[in-house]
N, CA, C and O atoms as a GROMACS GRO file, in nm:
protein
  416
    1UNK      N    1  -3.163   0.117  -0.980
    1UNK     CA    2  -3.208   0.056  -1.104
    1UNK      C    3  -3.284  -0.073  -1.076
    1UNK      O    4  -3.397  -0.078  -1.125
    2UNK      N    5  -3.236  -0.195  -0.997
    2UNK     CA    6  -3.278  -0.293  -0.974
    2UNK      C    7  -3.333  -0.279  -0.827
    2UNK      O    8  -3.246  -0.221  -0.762
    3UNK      N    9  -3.471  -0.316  -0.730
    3UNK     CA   10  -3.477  -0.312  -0.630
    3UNK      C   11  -3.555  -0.429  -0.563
    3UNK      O   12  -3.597  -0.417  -0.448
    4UNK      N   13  -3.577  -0.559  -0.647
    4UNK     CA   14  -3.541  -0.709  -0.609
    4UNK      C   15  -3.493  -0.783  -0.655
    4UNK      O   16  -3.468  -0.756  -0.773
    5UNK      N   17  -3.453  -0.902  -0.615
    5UNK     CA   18  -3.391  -1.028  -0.662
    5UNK      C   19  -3.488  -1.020  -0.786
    5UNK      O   20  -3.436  -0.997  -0.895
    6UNK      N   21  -3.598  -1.034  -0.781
    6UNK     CA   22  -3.613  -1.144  -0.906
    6UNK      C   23  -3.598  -1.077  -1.040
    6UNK      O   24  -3.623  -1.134  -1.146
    7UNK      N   25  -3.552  -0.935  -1.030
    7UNK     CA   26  -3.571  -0.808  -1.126
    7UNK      C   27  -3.428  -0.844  -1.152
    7UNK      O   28  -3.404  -0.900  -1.259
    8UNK      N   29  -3.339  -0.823  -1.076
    8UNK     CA   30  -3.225  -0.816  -1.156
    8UNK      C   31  -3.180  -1.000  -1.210
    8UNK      O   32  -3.097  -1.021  -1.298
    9UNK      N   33  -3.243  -1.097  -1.147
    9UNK     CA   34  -3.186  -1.218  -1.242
    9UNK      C   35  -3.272  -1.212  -1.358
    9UNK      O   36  -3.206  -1.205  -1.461
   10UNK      N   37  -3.403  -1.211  -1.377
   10UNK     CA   38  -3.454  -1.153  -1.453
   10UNK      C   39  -3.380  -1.082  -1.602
   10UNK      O   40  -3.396  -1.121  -1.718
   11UNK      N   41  -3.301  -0.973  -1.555
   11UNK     CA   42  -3.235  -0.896  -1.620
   11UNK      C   43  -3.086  -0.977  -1.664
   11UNK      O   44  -3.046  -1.002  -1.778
   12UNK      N   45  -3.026  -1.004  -1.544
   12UNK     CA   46  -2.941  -1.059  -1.601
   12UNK      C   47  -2.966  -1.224  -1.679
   12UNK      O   48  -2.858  -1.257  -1.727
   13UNK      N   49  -3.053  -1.313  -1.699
   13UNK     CA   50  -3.058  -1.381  -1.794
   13UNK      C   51  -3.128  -1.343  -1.928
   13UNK      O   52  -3.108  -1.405  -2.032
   14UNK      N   53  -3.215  -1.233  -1.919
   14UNK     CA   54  -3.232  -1.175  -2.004
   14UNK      C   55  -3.125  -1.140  -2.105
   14UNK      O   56  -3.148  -1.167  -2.223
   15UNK      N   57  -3.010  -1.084  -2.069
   15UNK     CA   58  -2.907  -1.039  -2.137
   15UNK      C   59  -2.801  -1.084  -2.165
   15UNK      O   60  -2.714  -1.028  -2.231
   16UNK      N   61  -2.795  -1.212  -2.109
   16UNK     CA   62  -2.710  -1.316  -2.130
   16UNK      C   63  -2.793  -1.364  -2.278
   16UNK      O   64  -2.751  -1.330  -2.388
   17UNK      N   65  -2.887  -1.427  -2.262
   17UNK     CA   66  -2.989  -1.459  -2.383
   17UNK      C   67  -2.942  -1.414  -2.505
   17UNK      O   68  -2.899  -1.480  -2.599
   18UNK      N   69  -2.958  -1.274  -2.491
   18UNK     CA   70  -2.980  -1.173  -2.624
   18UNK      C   71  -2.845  -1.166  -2.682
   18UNK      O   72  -2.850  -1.128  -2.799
   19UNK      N   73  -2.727  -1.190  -2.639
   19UNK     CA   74  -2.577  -1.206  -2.607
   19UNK      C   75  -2.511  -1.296  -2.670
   19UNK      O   76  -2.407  -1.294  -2.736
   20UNK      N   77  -2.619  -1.410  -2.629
   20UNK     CA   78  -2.547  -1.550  -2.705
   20UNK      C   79  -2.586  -1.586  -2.875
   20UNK      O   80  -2.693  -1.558  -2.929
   21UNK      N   81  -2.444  -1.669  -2.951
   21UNK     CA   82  -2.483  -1.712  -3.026
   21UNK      C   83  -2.637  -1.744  -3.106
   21UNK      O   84  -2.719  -1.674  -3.047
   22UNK      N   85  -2.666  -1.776  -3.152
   22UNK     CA   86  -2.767  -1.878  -3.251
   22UNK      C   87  -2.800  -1.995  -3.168
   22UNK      O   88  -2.908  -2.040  -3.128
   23UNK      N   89  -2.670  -2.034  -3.152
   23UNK     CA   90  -2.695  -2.202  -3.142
   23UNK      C   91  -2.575  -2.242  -3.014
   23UNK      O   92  -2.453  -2.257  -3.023
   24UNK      N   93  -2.668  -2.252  -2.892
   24UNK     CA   94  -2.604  -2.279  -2.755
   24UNK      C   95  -2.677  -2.386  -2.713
   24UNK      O   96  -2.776  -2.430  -2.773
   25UNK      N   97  -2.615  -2.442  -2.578
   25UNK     CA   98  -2.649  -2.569  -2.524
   25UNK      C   99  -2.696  -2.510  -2.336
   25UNK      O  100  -2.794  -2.510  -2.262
   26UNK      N  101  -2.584  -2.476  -2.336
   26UNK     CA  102  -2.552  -2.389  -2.168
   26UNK      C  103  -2.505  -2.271  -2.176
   26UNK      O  104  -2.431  -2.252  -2.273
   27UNK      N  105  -2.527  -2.170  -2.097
   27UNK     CA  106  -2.450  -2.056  -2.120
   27UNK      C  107  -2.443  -1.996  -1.912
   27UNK      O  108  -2.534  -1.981  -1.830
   28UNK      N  109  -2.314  -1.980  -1.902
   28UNK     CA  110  -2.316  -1.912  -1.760
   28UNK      C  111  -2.209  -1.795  -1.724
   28UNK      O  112  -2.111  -1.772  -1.794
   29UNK      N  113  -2.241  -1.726  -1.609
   29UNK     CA  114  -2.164  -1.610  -1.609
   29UNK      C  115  -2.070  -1.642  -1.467
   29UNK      O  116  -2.136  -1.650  -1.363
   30UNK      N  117  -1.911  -1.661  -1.456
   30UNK     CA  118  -1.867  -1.654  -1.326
   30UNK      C  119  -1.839  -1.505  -1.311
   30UNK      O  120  -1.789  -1.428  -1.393
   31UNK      N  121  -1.887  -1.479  -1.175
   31UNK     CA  122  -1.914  -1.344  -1.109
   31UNK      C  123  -1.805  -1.326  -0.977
   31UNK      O  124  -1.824  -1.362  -0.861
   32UNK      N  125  -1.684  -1.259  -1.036
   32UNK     CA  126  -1.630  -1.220  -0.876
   32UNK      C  127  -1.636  -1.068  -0.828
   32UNK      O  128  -1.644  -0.971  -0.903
   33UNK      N  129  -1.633  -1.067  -0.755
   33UNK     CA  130  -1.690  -0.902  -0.706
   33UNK      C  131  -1.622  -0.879  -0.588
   33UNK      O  132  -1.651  -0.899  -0.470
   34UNK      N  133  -1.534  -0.835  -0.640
   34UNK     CA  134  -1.391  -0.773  -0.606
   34UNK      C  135  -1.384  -0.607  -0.451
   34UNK      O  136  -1.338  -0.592  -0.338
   35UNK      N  137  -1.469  -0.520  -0.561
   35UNK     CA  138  -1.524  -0.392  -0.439
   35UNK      C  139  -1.626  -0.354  -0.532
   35UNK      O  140  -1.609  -0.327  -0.651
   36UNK      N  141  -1.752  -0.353  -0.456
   36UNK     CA  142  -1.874  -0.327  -0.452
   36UNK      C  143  -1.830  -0.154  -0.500
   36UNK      O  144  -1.764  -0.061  -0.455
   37UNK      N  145  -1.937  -0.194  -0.646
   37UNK     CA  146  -1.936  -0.050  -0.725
   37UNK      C  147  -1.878  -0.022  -0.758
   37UNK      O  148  -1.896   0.073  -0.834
   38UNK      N  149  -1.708  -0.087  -0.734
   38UNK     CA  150  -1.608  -0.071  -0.803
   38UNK      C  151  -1.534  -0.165  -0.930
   38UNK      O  152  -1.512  -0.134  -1.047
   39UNK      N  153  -1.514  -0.254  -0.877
   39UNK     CA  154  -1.446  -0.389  -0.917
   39UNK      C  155  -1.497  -0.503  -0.915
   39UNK      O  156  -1.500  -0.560  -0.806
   40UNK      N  157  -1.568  -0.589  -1.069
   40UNK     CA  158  -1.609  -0.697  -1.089
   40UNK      C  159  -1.563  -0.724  -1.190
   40UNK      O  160  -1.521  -0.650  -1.279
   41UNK      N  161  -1.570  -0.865  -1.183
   41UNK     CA  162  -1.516  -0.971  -1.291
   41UNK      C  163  -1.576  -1.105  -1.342
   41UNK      O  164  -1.555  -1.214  -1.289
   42UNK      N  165  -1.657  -1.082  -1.454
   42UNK     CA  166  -1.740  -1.182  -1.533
   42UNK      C  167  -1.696  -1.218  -1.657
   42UNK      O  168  -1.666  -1.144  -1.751
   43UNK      N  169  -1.693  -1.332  -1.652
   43UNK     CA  170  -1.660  -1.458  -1.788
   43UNK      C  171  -1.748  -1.474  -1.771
   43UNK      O  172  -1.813  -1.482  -1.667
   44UNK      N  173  -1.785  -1.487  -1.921
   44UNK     CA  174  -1.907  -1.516  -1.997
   44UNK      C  175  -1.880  -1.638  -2.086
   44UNK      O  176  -1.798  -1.623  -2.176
   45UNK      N  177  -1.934  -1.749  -2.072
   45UNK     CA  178  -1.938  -1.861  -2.150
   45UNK      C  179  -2.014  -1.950  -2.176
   45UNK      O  180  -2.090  -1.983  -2.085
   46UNK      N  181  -2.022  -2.019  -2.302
   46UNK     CA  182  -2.108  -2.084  -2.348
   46UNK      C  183  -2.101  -2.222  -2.396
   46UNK      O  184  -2.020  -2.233  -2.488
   47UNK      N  185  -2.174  -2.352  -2.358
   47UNK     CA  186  -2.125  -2.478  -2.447
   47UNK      C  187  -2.206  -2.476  -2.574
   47UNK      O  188  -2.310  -2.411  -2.590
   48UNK      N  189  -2.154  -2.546  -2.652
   48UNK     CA  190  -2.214  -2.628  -2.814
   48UNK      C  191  -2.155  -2.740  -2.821
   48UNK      O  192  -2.034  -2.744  -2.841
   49UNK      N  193  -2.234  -2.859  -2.806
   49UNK     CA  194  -2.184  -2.986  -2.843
   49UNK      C  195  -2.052  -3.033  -2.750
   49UNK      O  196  -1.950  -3.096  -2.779
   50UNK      N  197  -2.106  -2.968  -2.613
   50UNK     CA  198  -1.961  -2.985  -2.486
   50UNK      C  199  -1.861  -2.935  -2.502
   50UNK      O  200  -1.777  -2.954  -2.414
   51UNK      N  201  -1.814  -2.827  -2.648
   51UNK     CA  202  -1.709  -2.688  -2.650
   51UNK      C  203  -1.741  -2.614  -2.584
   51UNK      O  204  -1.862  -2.597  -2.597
   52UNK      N  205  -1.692  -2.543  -2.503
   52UNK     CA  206  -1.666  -2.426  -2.407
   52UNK      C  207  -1.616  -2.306  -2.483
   52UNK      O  208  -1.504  -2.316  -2.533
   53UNK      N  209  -1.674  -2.205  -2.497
   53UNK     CA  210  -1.668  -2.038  -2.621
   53UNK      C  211  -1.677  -1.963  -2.510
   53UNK      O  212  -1.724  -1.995  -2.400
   54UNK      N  213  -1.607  -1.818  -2.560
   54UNK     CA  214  -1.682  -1.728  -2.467
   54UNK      C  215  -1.793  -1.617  -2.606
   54UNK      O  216  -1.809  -1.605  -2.728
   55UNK      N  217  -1.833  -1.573  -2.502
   55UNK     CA  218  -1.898  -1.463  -2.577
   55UNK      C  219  -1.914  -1.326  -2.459
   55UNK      O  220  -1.883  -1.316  -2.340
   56UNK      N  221  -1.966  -1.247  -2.540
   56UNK     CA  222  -1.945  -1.072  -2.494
   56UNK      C  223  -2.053  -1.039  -2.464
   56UNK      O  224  -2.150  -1.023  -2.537
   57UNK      N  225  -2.045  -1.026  -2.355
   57UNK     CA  226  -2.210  -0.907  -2.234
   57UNK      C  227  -2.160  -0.790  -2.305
   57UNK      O  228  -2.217  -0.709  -2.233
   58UNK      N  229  -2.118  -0.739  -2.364
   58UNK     CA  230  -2.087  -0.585  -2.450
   58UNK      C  231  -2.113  -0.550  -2.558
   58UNK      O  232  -2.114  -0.436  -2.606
   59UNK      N  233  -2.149  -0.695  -2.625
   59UNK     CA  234  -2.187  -0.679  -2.800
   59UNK      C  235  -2.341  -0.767  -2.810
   59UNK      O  236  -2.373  -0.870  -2.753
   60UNK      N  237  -2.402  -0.700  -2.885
   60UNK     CA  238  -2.512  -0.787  -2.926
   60UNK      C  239  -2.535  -0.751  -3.051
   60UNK      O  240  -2.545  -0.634  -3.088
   61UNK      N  241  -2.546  -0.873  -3.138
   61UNK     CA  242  -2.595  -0.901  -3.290
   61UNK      C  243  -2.470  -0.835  -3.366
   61UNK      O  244  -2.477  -0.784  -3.477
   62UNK      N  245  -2.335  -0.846  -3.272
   62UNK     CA  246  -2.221  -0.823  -3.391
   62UNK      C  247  -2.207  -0.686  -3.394
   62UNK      O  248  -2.147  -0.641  -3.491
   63UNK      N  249  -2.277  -0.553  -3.250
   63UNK     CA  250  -2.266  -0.443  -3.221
   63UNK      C  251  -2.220  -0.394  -3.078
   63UNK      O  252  -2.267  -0.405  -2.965
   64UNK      N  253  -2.134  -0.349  -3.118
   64UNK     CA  254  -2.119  -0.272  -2.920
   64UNK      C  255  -2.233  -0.206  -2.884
   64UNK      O  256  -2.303  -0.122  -2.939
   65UNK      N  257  -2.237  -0.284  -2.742
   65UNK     CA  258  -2.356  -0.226  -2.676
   65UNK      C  259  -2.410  -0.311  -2.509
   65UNK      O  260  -2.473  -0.409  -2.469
   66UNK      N  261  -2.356  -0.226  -2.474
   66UNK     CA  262  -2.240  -0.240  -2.307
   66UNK      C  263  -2.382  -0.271  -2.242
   66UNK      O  264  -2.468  -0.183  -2.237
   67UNK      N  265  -2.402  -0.388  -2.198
   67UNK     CA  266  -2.461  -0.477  -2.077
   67UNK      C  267  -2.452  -0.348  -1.944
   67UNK      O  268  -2.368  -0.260  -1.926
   68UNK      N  269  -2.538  -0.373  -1.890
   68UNK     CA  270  -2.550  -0.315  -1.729
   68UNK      C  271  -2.510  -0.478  -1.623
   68UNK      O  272  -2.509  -0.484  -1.500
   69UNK      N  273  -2.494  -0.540  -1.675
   69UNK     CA  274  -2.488  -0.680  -1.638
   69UNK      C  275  -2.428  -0.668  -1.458
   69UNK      O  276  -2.480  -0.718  -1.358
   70UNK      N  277  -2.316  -0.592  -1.468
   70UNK     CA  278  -2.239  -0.537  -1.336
   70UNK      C  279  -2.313  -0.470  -1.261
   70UNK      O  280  -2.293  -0.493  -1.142
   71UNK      N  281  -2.402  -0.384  -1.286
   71UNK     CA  282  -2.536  -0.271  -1.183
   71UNK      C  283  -2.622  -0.397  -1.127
   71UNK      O  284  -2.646  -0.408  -1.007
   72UNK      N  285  -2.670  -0.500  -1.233
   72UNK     CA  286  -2.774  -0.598  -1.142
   72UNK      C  287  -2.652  -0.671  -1.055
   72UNK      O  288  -2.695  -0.702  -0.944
   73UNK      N  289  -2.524  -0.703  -1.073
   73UNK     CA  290  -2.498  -0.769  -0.977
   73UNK      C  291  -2.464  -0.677  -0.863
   73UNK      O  292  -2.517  -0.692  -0.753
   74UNK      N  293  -2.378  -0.586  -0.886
   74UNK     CA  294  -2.418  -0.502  -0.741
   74UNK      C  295  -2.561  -0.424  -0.696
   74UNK      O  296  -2.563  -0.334  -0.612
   75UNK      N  297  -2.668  -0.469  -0.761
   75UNK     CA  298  -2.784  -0.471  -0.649
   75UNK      C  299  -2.794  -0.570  -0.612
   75UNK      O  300  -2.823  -0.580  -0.493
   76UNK      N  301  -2.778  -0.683  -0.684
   76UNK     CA  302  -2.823  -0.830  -0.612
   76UNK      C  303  -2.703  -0.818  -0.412
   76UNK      O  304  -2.727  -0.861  -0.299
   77UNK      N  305  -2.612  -0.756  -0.460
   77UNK     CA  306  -2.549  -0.761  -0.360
   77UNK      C  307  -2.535  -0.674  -0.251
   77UNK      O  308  -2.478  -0.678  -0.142
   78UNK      N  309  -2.592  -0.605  -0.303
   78UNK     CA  310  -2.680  -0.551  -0.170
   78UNK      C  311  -2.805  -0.511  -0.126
   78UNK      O  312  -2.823  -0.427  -0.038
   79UNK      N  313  -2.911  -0.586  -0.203
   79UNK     CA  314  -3.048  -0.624  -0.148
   79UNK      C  315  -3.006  -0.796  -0.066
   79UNK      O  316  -3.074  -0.856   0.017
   80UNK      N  317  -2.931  -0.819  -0.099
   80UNK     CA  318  -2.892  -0.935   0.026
   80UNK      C  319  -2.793  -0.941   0.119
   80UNK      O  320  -2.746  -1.039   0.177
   81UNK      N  321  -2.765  -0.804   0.128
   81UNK     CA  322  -2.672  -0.787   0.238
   81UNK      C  323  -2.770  -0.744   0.361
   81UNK      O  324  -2.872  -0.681   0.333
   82UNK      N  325  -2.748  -0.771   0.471
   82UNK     CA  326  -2.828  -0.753   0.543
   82UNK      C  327  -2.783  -0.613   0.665
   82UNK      O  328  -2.864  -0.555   0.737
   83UNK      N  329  -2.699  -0.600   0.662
   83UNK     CA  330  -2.664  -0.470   0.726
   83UNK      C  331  -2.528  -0.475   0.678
   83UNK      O  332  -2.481  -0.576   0.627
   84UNK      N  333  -2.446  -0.333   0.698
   84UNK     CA  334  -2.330  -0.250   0.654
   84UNK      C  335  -2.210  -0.332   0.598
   84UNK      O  336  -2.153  -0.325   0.489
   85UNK      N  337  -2.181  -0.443   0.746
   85UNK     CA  338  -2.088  -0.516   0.783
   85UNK      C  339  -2.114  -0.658   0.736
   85UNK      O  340  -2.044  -0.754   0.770
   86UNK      N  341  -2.219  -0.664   0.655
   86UNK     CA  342  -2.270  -0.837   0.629
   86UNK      C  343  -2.227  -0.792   0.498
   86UNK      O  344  -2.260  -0.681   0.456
   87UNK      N  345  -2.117  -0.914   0.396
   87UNK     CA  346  -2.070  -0.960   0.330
   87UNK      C  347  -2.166  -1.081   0.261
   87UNK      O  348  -2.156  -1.184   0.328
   88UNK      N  349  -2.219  -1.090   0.192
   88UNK     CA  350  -2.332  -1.198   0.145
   88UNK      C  351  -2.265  -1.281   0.051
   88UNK      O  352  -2.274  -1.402   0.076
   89UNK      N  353  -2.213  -1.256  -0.032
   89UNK     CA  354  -2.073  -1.327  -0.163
   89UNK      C  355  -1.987  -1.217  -0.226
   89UNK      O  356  -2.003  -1.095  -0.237
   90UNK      N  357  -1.897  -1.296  -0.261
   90UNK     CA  358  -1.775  -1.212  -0.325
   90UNK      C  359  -1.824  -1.294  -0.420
   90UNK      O  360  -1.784  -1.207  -0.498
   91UNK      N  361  -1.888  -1.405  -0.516
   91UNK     CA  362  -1.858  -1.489  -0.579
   91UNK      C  363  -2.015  -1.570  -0.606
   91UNK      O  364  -2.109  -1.609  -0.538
   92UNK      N  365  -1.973  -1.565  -0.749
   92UNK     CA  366  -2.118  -1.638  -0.789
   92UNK      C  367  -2.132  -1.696  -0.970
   92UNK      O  368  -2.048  -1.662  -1.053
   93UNK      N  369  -2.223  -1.764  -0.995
   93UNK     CA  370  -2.222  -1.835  -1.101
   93UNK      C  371  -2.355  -1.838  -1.118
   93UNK      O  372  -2.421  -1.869  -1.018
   94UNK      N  373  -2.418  -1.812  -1.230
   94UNK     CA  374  -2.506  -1.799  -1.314
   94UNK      C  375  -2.550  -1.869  -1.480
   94UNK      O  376  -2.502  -1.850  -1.592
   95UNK      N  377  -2.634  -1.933  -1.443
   95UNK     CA  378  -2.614  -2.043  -1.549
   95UNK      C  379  -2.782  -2.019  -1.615
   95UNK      O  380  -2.869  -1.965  -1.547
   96UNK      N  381  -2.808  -2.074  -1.771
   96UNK     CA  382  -2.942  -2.066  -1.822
   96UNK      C  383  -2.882  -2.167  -1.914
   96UNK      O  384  -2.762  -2.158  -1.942
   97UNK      N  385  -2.949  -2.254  -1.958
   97UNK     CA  386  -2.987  -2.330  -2.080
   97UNK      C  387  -3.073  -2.310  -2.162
   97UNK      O  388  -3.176  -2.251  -2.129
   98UNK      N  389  -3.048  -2.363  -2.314
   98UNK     CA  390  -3.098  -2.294  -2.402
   98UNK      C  391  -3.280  -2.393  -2.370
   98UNK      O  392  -3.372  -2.393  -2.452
   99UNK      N  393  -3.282  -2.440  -2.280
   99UNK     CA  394  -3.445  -2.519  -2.301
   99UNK      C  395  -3.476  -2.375  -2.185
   99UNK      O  396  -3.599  -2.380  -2.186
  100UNK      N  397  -3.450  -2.283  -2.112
  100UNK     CA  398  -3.478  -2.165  -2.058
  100UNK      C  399  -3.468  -2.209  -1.906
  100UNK      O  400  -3.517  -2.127  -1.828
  101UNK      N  401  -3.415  -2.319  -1.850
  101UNK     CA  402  -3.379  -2.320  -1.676
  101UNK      C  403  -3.327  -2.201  -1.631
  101UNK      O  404  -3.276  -2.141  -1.726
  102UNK      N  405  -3.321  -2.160  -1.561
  102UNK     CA  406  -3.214  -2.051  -1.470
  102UNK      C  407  -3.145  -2.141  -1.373
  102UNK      O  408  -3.186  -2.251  -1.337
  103UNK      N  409  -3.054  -2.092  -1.343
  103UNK     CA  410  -3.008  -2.156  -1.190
  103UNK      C  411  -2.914  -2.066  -1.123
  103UNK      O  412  -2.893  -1.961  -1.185
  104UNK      N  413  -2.846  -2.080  -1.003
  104UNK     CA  414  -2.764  -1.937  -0.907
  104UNK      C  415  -2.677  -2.065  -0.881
  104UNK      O  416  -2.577  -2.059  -0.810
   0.00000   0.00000   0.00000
């Protein structure tokens, strides 16, 4: 599905975006990745006025409707793995502000 970096952050702030509230300040995703293709784990959260919310990679506009959010991170994780036995992160954080920064 994804077959570079800049496609799947791309994607995944894309959908963080579409995800969030109205009215955000920061919004970031902690990423642990537990077994590749199997097992990941993302909190999704957002500030307003320095409150900390979560919100849902699964719903958008108040509808279920399930994020691939987990497929870009296991490509990201292994278009940077560099062979079989190379481990690149278990662990990562993903951040956008509502003025549109990205950051890793």
């Amino acid at each position: 599905m994804f077959k570079e970096i800049d496609e799947a952050y791309n994607f995944i702030g894309q959908e963080m975006y579409e995800r969030l509230p109205e009215e955000w300040d920061v919004a970031f995703l902690e990423v642990n990745m537990d077994k590749v293709d199997v097992a990941i784990s993302i909190g999704a959260n957002y500030t307003l006025n320095n409150v900390v919310s979560v919100f849902d990679l699964d719903e958008k506009n108040g509808v279920i409707n399930f994020s691939d959010v987990d497929e870009a991170f296991y490509a990201l994780y292994k278009i940077m793995q560099k062979d079989e036995d190379d481990v690149p992160w278990n662990k990562a954080r993903f951040e956008i502000t509502s003025e549109g920064d990205f950051s890793i």
